[in-house]
C-alpha positions as CSV (number, residue, x, y, z in Angstrom):
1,X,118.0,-261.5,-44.1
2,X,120.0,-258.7,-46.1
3,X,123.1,-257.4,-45.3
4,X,122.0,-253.9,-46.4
5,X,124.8,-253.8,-49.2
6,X,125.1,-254.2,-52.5
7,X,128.0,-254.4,-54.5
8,X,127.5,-253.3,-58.3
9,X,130.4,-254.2,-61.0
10,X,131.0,-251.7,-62.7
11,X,131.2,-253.3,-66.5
12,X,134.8,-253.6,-68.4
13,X,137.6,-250.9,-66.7
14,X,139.4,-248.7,-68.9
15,X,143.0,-249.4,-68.5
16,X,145.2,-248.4,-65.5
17,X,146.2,-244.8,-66.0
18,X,149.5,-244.9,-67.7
19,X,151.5,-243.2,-70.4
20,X,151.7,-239.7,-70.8
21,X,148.0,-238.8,-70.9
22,X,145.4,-239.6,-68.9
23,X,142.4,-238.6,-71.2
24,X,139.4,-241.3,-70.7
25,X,138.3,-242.2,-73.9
26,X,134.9,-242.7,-74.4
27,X,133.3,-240.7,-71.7
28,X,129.4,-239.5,-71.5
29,X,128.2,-237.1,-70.3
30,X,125.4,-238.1,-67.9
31,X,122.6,-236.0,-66.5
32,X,123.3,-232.7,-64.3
33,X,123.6,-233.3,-60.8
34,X,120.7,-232.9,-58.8
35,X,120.7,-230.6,-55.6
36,X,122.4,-231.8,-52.6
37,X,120.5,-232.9,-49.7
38,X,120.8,-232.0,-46.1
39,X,120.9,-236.2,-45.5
40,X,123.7,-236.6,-47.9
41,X,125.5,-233.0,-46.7
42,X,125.4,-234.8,-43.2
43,X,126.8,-238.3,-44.4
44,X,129.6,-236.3,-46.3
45,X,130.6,-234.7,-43.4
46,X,130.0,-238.0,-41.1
47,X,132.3,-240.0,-43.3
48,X,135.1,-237.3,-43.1
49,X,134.4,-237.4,-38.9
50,X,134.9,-241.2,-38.7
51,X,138.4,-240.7,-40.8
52,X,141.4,-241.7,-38.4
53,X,143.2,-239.6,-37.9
54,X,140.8,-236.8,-38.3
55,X,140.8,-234.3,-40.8
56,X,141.2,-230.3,-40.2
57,X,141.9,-229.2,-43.4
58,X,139.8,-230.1,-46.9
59,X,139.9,-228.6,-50.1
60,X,136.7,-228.8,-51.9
61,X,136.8,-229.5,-56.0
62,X,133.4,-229.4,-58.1
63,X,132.1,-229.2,-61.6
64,X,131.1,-225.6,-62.9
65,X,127.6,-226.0,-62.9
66,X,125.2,-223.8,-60.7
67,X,124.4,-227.0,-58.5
68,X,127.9,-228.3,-58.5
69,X,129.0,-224.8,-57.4
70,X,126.3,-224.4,-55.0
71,X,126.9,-227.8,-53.7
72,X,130.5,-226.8,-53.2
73,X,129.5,-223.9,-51.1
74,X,127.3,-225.4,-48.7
75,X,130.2,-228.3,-47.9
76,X,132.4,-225.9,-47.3
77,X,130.1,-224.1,-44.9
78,X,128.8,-227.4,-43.0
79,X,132.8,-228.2,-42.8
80,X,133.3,-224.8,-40.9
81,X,130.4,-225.0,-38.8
82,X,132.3,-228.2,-37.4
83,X,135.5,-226.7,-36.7
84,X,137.4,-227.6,-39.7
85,X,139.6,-225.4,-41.9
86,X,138.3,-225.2,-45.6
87,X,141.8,-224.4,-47.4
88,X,140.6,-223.6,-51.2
89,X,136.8,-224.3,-53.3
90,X,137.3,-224.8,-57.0
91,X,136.3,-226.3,-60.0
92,X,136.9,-227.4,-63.1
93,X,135.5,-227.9,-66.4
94,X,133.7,-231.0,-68.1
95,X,136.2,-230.8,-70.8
96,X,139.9,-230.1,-70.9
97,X,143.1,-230.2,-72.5
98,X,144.7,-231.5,-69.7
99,X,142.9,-230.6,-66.3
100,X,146.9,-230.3,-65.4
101,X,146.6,-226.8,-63.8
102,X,143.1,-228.0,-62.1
103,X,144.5,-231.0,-60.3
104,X,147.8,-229.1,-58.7
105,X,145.6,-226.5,-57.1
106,X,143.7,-229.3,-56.0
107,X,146.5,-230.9,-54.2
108,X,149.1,-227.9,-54.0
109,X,148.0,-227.1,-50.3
110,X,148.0,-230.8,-48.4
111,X,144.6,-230.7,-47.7
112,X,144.2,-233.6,-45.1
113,X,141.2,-234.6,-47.2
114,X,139.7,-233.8,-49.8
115,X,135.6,-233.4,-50.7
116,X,134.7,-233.2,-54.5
117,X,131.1,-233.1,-56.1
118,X,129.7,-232.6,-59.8
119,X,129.2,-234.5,-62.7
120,X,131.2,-237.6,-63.3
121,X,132.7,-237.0,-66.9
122,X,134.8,-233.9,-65.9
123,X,135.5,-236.0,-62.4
124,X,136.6,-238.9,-64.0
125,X,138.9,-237.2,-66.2
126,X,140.3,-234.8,-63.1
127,X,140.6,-238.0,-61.0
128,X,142.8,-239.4,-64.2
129,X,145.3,-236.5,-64.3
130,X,145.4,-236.3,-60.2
131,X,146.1,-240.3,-60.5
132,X,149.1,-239.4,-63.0
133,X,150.6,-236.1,-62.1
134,X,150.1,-235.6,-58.1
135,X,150.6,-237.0,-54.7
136,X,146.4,-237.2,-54.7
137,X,145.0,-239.9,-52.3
138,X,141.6,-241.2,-53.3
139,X,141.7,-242.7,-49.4
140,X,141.6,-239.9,-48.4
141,X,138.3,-238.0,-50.5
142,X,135.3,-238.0,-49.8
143,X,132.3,-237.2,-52.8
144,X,128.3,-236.9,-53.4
145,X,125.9,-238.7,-54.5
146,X,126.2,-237.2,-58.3
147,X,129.2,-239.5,-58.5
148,X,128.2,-243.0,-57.2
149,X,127.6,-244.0,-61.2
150,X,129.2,-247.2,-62.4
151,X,131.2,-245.2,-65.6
152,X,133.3,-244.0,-62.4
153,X,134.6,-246.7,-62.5
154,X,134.7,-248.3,-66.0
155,X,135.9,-245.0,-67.0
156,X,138.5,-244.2,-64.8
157,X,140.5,-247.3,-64.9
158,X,141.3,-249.8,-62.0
159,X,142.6,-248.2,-59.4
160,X,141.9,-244.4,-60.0
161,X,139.6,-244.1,-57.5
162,X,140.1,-246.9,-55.0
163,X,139.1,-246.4,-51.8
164,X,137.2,-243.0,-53.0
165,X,134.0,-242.8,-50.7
166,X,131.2,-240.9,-50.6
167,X,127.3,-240.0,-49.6
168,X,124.1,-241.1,-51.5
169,X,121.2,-238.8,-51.7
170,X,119.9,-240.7,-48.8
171,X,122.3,-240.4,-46.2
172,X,123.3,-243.8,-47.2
173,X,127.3,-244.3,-48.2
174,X,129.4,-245.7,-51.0
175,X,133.4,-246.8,-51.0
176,X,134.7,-248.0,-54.7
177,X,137.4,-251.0,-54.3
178,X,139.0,-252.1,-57.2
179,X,136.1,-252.7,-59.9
180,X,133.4,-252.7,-57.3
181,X,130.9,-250.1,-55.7
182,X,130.4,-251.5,-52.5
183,X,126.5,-249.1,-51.3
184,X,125.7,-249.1,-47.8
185,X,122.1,-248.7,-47.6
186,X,120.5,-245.9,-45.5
187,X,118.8,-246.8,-42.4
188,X,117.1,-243.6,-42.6
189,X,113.6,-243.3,-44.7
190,X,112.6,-239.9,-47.1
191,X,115.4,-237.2,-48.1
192,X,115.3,-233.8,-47.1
């Protein structure tokens, strides 16, 4: 009998973000996101529900592609339908000097969570500099499917993104601890 997890180790880490810059060397671009689904819009939104104490405000962060965007946009809406108080959407680029400017907006209004989609290069190298230069909680974000990859991890160092969790296309869920993915199957079948 399974458990319905799997844990997947996430090759060598970079190092813990130190030091004055928190560029990830190394990084590759993967492939674009793919649309979000209406299973994985409702396990984003489930996992920021369960959080104790509850959540009312969330700032939204994404990549600048159309589907990142887009993505973005229909959080933000499903957040609202439930009540909750979206407090700024924005994104940020693949490539940066210093994503410095990106990650204060991101954390300048005290969101009580935070929700971010795209592609993981740019989100690896944001998650660096919010890791370095801001009061950013991974604890206390919750992302899609696009960045449940195993460079995450190796790329952002150990502990940039502990306790980050987040939605898989299924409806299934995700929660990064140290060096490990730890997946929670779906008991769900198909994806809408």
């Amino acid at each position: 009998m399974t458990s319905g997890k799997t844990y997947t180790l996430a090759g060598p880490p970079a190092p813990t973000v130190t030091g004055s810059s928190p560029l990830a060397r190394g990084t590759v671009a993967g492939p674009p996101p793919r649309p979000l689904t209406r299973v994985e819009q409702a396990a984003v939104m489930r996992l920021l529900e369960e959080r104790r104490p509850r959540p009312l405000t969330v700032v939204i962060g994404s990549s600048r592609d159309t589907v990142s965007r887009e993505a973005a946009e229909r959080l933000a809406a499903a957040w609202r339908e439930r009540g909750g108080t979206v407090l700024d959407i924005l994104d940020w680029p693949e490539e940066a000097a210093s994503w410095l400017r990106q990650a204060r907006r991101f954390t300048a209004q005290a969101p009580d969570a935070w929700i971010v989609t795209g592609q993981p290069t740019g989100w690896v190298q944001m998650g660096r500099r919010l890791a370095l230069s801001t009061d950013w909680d991974p604890a206390r974000t919750v992302a899609t499917a696009s960045l449940a990859v195993d460079d995450l991890i190796a790329q952002g160092g150990i502990g940039t993104f502990d306790h980050l969790c987040g939605a898989h296309r299924d409806g299934g869920t995700w929660a990064v601890f140290r060096t490990l993915r730890d997946d929670h199957l779906s008991t769900r079948s198909g994806q809408a």
